[in-house]
TIRO-2110 file (N, C-alpha, C; in Angstrom, 1 decimal):
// TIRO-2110
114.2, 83.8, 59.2, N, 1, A
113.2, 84.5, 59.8, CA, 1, A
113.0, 85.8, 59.1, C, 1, A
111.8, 86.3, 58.6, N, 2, A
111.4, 87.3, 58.2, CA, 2, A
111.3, 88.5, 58.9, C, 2, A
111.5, 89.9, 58.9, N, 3, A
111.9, 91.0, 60.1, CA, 3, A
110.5, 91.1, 60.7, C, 3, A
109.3, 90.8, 60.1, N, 4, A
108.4, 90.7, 61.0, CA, 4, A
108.3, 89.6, 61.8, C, 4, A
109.0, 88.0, 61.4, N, 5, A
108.8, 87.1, 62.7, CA, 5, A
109.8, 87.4, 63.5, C, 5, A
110.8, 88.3, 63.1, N, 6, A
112.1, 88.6, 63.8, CA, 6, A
111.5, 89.9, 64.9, C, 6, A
110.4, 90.9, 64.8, N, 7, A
110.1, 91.8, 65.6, CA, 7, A
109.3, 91.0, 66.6, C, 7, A
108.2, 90.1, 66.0, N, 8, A
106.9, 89.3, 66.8, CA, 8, A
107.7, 88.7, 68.1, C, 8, A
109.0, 87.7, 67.9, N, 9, A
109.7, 87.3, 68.6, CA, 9, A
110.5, 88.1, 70.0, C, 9, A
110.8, 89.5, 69.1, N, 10, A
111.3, 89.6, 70.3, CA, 10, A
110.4, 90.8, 71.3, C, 10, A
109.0, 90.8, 70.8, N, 11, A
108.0, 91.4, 71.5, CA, 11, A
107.4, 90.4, 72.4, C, 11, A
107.3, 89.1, 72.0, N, 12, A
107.0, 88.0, 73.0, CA, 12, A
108.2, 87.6, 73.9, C, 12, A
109.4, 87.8, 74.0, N, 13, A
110.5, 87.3, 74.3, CA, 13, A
110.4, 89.1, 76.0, C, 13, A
110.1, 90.3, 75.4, N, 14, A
109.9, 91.3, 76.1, CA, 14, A
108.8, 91.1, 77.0, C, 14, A
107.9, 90.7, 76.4, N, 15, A
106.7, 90.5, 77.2, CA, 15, A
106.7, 89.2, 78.5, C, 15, A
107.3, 87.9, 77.8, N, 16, A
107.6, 87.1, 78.5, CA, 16, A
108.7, 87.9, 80.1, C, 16, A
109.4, 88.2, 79.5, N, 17, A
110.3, 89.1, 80.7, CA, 17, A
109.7, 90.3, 81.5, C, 17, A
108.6, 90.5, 81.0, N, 18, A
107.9, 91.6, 82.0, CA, 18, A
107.2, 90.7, 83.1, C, 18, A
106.4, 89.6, 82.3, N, 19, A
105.6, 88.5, 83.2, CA, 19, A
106.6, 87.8, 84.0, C, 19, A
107.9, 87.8, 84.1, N, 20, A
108.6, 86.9, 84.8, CA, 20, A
109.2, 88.4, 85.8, C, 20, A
109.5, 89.5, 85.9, N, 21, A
109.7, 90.2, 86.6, CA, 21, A
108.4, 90.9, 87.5, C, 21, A
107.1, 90.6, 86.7, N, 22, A
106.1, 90.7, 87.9, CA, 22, A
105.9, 89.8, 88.6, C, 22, A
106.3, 88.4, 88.2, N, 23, A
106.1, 87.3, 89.3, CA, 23, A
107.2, 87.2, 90.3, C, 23, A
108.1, 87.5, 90.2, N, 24, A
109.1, 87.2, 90.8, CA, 24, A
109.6, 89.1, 91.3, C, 24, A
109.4, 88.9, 92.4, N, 25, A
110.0, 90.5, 92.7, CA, 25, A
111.5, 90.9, 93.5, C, 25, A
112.2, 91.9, 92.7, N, 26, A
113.6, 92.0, 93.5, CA, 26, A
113.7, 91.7, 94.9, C, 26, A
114.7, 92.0, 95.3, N, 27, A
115.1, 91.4, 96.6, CA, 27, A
114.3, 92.8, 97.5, C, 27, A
115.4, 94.0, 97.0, N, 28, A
114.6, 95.5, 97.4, CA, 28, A
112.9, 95.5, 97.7, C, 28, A
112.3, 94.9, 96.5, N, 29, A
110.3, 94.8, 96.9, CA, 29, A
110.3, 93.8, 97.9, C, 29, A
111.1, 92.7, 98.0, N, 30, A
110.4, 92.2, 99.2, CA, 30, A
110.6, 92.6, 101.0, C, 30, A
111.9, 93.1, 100.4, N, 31, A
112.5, 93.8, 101.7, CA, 31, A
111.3, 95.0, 102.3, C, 31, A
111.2, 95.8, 100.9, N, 32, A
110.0, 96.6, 101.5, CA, 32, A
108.6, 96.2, 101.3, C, 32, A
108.3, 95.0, 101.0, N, 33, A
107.0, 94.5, 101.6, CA, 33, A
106.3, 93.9, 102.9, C, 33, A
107.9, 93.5, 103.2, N, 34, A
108.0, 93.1, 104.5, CA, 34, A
108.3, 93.7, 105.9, C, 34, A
109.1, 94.9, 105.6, N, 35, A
109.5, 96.1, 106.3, CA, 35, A
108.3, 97.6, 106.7, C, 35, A
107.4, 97.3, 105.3, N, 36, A
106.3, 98.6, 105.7, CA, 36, A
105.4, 98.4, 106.4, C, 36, A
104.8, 97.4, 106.3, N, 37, A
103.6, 97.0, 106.7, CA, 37, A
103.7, 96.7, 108.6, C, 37, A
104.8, 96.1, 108.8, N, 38, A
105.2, 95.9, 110.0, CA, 38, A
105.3, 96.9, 111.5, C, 38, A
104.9, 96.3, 112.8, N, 39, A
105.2, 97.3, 114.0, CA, 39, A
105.8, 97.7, 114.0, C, 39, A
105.9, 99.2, 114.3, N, 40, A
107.2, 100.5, 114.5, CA, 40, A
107.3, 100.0, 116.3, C, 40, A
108.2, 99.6, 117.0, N, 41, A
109.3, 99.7, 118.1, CA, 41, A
109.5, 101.0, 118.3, C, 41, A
108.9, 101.8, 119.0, N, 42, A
110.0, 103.2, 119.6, CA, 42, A
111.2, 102.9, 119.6, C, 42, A
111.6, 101.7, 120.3, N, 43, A
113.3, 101.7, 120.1, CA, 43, A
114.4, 101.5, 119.3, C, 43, A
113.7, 101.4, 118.1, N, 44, A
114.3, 101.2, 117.0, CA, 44, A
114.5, 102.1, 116.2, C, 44, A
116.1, 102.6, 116.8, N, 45, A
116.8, 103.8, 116.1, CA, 45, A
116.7, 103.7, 114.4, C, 45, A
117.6, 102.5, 113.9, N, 46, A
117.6, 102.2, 112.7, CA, 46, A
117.1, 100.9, 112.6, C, 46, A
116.2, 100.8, 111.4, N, 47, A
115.7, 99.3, 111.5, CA, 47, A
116.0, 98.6, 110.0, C, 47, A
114.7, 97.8, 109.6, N, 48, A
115.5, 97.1, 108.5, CA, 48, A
115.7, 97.9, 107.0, C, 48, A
116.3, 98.0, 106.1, N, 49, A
116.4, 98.2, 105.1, CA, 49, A
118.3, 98.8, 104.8, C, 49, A
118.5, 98.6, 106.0, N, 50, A
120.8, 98.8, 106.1, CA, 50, A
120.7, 97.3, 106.5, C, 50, A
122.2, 97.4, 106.3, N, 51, A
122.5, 96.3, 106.6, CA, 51, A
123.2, 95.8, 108.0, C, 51, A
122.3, 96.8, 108.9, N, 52, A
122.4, 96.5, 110.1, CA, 52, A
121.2, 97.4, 111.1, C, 52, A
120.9, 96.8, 111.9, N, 53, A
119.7, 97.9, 113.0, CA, 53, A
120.2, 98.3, 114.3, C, 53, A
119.9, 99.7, 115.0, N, 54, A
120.3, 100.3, 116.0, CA, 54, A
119.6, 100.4, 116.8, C, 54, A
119.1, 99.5, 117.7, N, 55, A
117.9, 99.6, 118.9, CA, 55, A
118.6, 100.0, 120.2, C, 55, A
118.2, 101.1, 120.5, N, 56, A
118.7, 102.0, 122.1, CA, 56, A
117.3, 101.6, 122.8, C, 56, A
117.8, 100.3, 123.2, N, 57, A
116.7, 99.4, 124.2, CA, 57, A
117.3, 98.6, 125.6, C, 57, A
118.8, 98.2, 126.0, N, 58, A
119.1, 97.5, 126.6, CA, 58, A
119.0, 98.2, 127.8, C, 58, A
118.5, 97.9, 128.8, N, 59, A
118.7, 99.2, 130.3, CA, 59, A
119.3, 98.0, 131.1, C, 59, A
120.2, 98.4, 132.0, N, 60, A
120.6, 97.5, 132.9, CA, 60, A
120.0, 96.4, 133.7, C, 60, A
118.7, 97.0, 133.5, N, 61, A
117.8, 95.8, 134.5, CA, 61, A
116.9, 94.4, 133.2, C, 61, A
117.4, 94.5, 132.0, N, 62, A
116.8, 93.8, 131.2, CA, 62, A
117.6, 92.6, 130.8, C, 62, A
117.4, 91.8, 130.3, N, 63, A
118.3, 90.7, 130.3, CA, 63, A
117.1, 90.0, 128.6, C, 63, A
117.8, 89.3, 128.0, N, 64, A
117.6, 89.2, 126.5, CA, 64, A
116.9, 87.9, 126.5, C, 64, A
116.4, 87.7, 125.7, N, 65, A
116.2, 85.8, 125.1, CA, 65, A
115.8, 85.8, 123.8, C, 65, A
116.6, 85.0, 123.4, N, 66, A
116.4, 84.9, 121.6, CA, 66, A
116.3, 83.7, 121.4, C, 66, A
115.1, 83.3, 121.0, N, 67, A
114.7, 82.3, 119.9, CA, 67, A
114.8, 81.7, 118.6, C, 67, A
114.8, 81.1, 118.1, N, 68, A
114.8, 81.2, 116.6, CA, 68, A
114.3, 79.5, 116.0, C, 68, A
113.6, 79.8, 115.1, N, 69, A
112.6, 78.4, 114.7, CA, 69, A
113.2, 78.9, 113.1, C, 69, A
113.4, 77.2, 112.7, N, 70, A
113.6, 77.2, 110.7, CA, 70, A
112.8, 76.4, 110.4, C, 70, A
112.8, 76.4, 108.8, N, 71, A
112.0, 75.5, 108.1, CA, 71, A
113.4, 75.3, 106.6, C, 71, A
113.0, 74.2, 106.8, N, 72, A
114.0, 73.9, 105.5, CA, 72, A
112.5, 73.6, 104.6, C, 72, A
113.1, 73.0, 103.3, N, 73, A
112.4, 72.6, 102.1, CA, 73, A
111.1, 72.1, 102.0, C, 73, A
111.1, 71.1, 102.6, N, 74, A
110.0, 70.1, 103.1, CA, 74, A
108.6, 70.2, 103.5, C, 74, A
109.3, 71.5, 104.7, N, 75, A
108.3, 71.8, 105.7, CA, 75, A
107.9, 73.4, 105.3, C, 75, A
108.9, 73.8, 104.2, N, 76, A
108.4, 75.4, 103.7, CA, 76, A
107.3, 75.0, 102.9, C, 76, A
107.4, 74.1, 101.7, N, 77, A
106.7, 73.9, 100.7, CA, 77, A
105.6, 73.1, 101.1, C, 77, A
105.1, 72.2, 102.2, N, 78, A
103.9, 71.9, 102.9, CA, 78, A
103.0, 72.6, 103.2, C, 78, A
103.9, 74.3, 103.4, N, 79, A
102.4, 75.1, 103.7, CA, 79, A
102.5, 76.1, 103.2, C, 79, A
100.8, 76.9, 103.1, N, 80, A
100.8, 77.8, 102.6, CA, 80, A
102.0, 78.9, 103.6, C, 80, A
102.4, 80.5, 102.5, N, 81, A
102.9, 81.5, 103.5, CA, 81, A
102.7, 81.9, 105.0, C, 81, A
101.2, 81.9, 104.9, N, 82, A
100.4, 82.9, 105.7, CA, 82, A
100.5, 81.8, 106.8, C, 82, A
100.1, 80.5, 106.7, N, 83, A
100.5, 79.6, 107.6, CA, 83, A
102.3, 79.7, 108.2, C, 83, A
102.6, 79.2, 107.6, N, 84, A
104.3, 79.3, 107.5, CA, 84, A
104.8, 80.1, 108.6, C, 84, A
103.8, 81.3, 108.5, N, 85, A
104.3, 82.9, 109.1, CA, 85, A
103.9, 82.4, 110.9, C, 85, A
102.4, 82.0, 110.6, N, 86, A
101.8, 81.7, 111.7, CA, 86, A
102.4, 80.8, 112.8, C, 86, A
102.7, 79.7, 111.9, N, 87, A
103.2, 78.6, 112.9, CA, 87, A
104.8, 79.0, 114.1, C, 87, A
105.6, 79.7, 113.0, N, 88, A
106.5, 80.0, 113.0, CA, 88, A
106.3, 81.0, 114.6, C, 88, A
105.8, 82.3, 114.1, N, 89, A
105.5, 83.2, 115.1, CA, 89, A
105.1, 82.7, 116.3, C, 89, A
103.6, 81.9, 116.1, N, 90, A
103.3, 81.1, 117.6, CA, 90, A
104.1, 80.5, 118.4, C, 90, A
105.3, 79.6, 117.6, N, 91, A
106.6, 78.7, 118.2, CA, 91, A
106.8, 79.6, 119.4, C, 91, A
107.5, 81.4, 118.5, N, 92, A
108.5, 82.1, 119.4, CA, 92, A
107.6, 82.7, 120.1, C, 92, A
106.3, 83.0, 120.0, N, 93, A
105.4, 83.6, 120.8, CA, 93, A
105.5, 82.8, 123.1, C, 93, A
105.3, 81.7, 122.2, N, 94, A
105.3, 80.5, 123.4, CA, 94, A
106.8, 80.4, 124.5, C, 94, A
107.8, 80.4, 123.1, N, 95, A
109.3, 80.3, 124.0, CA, 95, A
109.2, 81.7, 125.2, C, 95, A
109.1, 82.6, 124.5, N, 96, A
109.0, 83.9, 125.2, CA, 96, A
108.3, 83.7, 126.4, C, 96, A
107.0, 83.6, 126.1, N, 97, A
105.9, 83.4, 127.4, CA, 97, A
106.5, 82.6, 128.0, C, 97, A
106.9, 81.4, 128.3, N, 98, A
107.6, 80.4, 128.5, CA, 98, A
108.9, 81.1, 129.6, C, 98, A
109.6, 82.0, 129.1, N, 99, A
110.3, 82.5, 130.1, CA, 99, A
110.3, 83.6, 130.6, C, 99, A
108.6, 84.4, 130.6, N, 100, A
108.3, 85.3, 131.2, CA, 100, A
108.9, 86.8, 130.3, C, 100, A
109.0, 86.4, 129.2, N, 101, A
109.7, 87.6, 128.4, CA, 101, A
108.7, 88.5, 127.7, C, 101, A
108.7, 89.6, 126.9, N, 102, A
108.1, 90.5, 126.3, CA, 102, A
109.0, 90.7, 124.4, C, 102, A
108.1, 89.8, 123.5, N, 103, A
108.3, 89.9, 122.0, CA, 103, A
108.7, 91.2, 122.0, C, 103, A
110.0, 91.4, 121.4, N, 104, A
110.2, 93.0, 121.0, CA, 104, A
110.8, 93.2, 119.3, C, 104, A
111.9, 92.1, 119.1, N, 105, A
112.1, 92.4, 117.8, CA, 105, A
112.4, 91.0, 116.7, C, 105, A
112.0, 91.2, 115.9, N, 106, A
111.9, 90.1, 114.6, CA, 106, A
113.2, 90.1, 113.6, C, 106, A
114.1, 88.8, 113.3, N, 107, A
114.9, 88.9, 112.1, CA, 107, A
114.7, 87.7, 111.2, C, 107, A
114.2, 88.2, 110.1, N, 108, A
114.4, 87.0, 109.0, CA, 108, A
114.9, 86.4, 108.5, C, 108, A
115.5, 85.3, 107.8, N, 109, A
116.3, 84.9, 106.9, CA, 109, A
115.4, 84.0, 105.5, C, 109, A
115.3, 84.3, 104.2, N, 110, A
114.9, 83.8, 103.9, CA, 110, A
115.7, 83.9, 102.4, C, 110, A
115.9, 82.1, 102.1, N, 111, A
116.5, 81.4, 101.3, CA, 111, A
115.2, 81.0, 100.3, C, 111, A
115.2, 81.3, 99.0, N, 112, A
114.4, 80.8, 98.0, CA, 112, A
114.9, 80.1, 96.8, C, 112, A
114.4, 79.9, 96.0, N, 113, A
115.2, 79.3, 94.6, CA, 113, A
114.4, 80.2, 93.9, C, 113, A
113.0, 80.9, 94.6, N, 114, A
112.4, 81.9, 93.4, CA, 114, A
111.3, 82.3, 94.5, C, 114, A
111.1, 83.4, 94.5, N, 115, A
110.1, 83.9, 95.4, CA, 115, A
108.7, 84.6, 94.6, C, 115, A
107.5, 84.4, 94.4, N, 116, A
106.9, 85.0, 93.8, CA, 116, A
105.9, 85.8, 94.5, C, 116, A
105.2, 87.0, 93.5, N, 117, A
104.5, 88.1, 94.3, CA, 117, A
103.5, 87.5, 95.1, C, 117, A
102.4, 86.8, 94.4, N, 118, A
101.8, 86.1, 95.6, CA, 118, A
101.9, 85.3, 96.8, C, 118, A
103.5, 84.4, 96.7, N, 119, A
103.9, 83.9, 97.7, CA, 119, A
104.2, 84.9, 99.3, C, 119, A
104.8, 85.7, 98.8, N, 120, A
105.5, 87.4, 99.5, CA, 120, A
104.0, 88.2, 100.2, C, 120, A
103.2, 88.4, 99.0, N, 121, A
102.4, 88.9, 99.7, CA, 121, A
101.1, 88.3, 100.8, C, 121, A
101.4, 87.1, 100.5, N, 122, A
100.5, 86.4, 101.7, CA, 122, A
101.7, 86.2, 103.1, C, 122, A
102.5, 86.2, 102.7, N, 123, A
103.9, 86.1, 103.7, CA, 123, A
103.6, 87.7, 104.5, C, 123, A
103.7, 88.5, 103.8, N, 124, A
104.0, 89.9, 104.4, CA, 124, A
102.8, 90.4, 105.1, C, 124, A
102.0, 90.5, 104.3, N, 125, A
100.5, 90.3, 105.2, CA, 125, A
100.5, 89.8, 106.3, C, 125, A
100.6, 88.5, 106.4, N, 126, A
100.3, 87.7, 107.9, CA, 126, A
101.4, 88.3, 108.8, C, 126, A
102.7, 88.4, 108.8, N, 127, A
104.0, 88.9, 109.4, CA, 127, A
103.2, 90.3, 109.8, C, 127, A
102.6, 91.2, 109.1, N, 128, A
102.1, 92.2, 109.3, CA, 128, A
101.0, 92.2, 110.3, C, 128, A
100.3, 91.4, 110.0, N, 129, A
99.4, 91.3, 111.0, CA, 129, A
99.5, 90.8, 112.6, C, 129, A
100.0, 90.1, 112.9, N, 130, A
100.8, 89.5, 113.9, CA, 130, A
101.6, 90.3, 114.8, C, 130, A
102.7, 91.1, 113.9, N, 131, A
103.8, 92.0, 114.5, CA, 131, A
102.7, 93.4, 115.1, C, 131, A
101.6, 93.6, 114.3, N, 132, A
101.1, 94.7, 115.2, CA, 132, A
100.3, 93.9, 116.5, C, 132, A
99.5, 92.4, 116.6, N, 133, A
98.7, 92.1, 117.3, CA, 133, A
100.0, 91.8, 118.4, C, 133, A
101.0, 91.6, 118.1, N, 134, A
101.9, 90.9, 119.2, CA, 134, A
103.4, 92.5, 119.4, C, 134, A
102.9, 93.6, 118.9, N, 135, A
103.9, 94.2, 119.1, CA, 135, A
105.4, 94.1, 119.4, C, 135, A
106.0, 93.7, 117.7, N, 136, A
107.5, 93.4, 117.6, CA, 136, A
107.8, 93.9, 116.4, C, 136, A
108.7, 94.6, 116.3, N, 137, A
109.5, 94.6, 114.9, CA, 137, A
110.2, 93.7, 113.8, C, 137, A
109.7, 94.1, 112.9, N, 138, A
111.3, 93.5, 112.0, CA, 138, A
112.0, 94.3, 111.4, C, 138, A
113.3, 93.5, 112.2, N, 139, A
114.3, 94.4, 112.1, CA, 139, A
115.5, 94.5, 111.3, C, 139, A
115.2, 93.4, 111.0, N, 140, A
116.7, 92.9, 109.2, CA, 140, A
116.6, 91.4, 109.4, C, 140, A
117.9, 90.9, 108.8, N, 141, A
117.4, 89.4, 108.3, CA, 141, A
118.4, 89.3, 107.2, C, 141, A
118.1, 88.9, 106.4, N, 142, A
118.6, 88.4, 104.8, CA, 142, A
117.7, 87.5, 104.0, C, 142, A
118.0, 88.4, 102.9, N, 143, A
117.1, 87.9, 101.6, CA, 143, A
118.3, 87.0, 101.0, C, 143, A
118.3, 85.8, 100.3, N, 144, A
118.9, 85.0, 99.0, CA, 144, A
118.4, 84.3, 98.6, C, 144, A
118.6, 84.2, 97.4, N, 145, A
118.4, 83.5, 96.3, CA, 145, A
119.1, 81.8, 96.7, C, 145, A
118.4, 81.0, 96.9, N, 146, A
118.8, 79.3, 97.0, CA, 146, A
118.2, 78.2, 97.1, C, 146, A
118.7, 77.4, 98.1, N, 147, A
118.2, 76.3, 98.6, CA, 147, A
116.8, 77.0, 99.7, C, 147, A
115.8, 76.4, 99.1, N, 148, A
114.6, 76.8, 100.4, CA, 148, A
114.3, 76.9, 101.6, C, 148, A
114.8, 77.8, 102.9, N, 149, A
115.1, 77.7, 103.8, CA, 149, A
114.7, 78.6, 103.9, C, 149, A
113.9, 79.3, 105.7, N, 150, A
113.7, 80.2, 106.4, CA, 150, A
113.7, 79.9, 107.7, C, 150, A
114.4, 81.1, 108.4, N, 151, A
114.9, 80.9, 109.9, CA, 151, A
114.0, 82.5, 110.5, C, 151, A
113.4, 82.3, 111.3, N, 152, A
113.0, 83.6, 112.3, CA, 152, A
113.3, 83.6, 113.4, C, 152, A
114.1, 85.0, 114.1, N, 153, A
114.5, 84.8, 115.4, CA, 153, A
113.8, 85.9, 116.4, C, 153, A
113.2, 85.4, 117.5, N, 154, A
112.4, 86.8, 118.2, CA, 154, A
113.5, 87.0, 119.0, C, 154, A
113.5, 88.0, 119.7, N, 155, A
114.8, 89.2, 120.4, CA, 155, A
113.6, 89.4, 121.4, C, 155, A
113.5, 88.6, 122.8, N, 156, A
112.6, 89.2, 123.7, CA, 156, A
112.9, 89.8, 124.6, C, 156, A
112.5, 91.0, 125.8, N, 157, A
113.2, 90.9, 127.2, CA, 157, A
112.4, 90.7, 128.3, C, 157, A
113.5, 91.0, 129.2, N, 158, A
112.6, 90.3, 130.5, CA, 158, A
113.5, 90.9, 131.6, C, 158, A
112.8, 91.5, 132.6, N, 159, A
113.2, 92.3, 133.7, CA, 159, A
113.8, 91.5, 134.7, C, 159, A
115.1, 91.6, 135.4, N, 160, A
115.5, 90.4, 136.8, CA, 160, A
115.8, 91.5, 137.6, C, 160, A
END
């Protein structure tokens, strides 16, 4: 190879790696794609972006109910995100109502083998939009890199 097919190469070889790092975004962009857009909780001392959240919410007269709806492989890659988000939310929306409870906080888990910007951002959008119309937070979760899986859990309460 000639130093000019040797420069061409590795200017395509750069370029190619910029296009694969705009499609695919760190763990940190999706955390905060999904973290900004979202309802602020008054009670949410610390929320997502540590690797833990500090909600000064529990009063003696409140009592908890946690949900949680997944999707493995199958049933991720059947739908669009924005759906995905929807179905998912309405599940926990219902269990709540269901026991008389009030949506207060959101935790995600999401397992990928590759996540890409447009996948995320029709994800974070709808999550976004929902969490303000149904006022809940999200509050942490886990991002990894794997087998395709996502799990959401709502954190509701309810007065006895």
């Amino acid at each position: 190879m000639s130093g000019e097919q040797i420069n061409h190469h590795l200017i395509c070889r750069a370029n190619y790696r910029k296009i694969c790092i705009m499609a695919s975004p760190t763990e940190f962009e999706v955390i905060q794609r999904l973290a900004l857009a979202t309802y602020k909780d008054k009670s949410v001392a610390t929320g997502i972006g540590d690797d833990g959240a500090i909600i000064n919410a529990f009063a003696d007269k409140e009592k908890r109910h946690i949900s949680t709806v997944h999707y493995h492989k199958e049933e991720l890659l059947a739908q669009r995100p924005d759906q995905l988000v929807e179905n998912a939310i309405d599940k926990l929306l219902q269990h709540a109502k269901d026991c008389q409870a009030k949506p207060r906080w959101l935790l995600l888990n999401i397992a990928r083998t590759e996540i890409k910007t447009n996948w995320i951002t029709l994800f974070s959008q709808r999550l976004a939009q929902l969490s303000h119309q149904h006022q809940f937070e999200l509050i942490g979760g886990d991002t990894t890199q794997g087998v395709d899986f996502i799990s959401f859990q709502m954190i509701s309460t309810l007065k006895y």
